[in-house]
N, C-alpha and C positions, 0 to 999 in steps of 0.2 A: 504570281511570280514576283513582283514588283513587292510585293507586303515583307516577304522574307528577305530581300535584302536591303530594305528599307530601316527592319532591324537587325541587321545584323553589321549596318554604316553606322546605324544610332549608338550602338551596344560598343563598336570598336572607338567612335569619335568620344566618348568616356578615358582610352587610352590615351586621349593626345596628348595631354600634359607629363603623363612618364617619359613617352616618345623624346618630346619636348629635352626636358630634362634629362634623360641619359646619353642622349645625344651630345646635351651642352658639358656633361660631364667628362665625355669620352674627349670633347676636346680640352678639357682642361686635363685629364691623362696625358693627352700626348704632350699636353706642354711639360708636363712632367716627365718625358723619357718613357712612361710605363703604357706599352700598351698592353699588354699582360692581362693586365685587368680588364679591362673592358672586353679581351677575347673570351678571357672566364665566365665572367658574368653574363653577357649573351650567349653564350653557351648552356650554363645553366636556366638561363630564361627560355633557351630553345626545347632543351630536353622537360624542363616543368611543361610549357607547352604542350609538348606530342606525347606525353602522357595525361595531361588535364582531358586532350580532346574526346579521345573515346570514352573515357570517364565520363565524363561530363555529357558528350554527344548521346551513348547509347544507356548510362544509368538513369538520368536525367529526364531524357528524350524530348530534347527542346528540338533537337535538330540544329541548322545553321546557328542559331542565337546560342547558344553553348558554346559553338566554334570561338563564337566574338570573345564572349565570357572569358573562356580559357588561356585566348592569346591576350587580351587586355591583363588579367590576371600577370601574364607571365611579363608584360612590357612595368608593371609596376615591379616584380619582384626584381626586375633588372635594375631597376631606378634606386630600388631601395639597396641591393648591391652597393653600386656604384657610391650612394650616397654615405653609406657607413665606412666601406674602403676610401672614400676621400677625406672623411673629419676623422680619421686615424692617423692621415698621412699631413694635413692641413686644418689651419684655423679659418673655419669658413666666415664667421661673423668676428669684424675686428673689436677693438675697446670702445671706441667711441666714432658716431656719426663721417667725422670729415676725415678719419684715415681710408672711407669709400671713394674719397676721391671723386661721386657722383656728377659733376661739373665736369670732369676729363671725360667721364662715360657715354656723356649725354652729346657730348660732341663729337665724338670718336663712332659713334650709334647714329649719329644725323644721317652720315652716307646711308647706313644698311636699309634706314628708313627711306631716304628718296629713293633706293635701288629696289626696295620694296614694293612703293608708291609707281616710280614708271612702269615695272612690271606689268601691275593692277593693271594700270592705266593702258598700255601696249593691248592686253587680252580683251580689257572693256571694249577698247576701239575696234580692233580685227574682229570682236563677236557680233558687234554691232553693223560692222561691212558686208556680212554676210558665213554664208557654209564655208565657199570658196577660199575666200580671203583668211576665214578663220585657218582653213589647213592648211594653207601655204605659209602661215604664221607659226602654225604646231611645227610643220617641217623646218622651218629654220630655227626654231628654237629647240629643236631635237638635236640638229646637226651644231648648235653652237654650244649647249649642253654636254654634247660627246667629246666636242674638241677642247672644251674648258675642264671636262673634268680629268683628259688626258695629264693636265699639269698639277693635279690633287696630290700626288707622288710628294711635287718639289713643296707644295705648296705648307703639307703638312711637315714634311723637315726644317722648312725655313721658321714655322710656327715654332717649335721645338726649339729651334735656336735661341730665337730670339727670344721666347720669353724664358730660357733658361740665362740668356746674358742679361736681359733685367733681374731677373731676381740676385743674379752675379753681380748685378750694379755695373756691367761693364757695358755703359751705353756706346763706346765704341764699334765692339763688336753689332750691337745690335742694330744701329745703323747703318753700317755696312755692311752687313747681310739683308737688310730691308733695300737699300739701293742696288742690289745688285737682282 
């Protein structure tokens, strides 16, 4: 029982980088006003899907490991989507090296990593106190999960804003919608 979905973790954990990626793309959509696109695209990533499966499942006959096939397949076709629909819309590589700005990146990236790092470190600890301590840990991090993601709404508008009043150059606005 354990064999087959041991491959069929192995087979989808190949998909993490489209994941990855169309995800990071979807928000750079919204920063663009378009969500459009990214309902498209996982849309057709859905339907390739639920037609890959029984193909794949019953011509095939791998069984579960098909399953993974199929929907990995279909997280790349998203990705690759997204990715064409963005370098038609945007210059994704600029002229030279220092218009990346890399040094703002990497500072602005510091939080996500220690927000990262405590994480680890909160899960390492509660796994290591035991069952008990571990689920009362899941539970509050269920329950503060549900309530943070109750403000994803605003959270992704404000995104929107602000970086359309960067690219507007009107650091005013953007400020002011970030302080508020």
């Amino acid at each position: 029982m354990i064999l087959p979905a041991h491959r069929y973790l192995t087979l989808r954990a190949l998909g993490a980088p489209a994941v990855l990626l169309s995800l990071s793309m979807q928000g750079v959509f919204r920063g663009l006003k378009d969500t459009k696109t990214p309902l498209y695209a996982t849309l057709i990533g859905d339907v390739a899907n639920i037609i890959l499966d029984p193909i794949l499942i019953f011509a095939c006959k791998l069984g579960v490991s098909d399953a993974a096939i199929a929907h990995v397949l279909s997280q790349y076709l998203i990705s690759i989507i997204l990715l064409v629909k963005l370098m038609q819309q945007v210059e994704l590589l600029p002229s030279n090296l220092k218009a990346l700005q890399f040094s703002r990146f990497l500072r602005n990236g510091s939080m996500l990593v220690f927000k990262v790092l405590a994480t680890t470190g909160c899960v390492t600890l509660a796994t290591r106190l035991g069952a008990t301590p571990m689920a009362a840990f899941q539970i509050c991090l269920q329950v503060w999960l549900t309530s943070s993601l109750l403000a994803d709404g605003l959270a992704v508008a404000g995104q929107a804003i602000i970086t359309t009043s960067f690219a507007e150059k009107n650091y005013e606005k953007a400020t002011s919608t970030a302080s508020h």
